[in-house]
N, C-alpha and C positions, 0 to 999 in steps of 0.2 A: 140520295139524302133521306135520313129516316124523320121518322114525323115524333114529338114529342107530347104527350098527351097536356093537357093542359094540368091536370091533377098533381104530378111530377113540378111543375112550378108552383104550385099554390103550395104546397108543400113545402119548398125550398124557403119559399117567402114567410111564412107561417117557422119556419126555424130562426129568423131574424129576431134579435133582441131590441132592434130600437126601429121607430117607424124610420121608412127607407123614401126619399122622392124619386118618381119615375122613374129619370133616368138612371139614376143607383140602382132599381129594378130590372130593369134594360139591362144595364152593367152586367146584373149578377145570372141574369139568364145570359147571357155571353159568354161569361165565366164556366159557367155551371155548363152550358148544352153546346158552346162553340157558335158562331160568329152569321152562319148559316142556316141555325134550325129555323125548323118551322113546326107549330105548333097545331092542336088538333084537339078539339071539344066534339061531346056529343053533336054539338048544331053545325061546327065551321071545320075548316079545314085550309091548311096552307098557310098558316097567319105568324108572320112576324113577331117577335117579343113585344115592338110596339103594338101592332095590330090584340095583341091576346091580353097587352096590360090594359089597353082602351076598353075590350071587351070584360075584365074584369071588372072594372068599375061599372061601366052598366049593371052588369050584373048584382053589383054590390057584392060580389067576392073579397077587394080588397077597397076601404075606405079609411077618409083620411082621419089623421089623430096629429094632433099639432104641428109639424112642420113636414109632415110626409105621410106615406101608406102603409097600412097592418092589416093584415088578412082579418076579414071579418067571421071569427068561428063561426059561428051563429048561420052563416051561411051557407055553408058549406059542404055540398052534396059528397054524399059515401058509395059513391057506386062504382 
């Protein structure tokens, strides 16, 4: 099983036109990566769609805007 970067999802979420609630987040990495990925940040590794949208928001990568989440640009490392 290959590892998906986390970059690659922020991305995808960051193409959303309306804010998304988690698990529609969930959904769409399912959609997007298949049912099994795992996901992989400079710090973690092995992490669940759940496990990597939890870590987003710590992050403040994605936060929320009226009834769901939108990638927070402003946060958003380029490496």
């Amino acid at each position: 099983m290959s590892s998906v970067h986390a970059h690659e999802f922020i991305n995808l979420i960051g193409q959303q036109t309306e804010p998304k609630a988690i698990a529609q987040l969930s959904q769409l990495a399912t959609e997007a990566f298949g049912a099994d990925a795992r996901f992989h940040t400079c710090h973690s590794e092995d992490q669940t769609a759940d496990q990597i949208l939890a870590f987003l928001q710590k992050m403040d990568k994605i936060v929320v805007d009226g009834e769901g989440f939108v990638l927070n640009r402003g946060n958003v490392c380029n490496h």
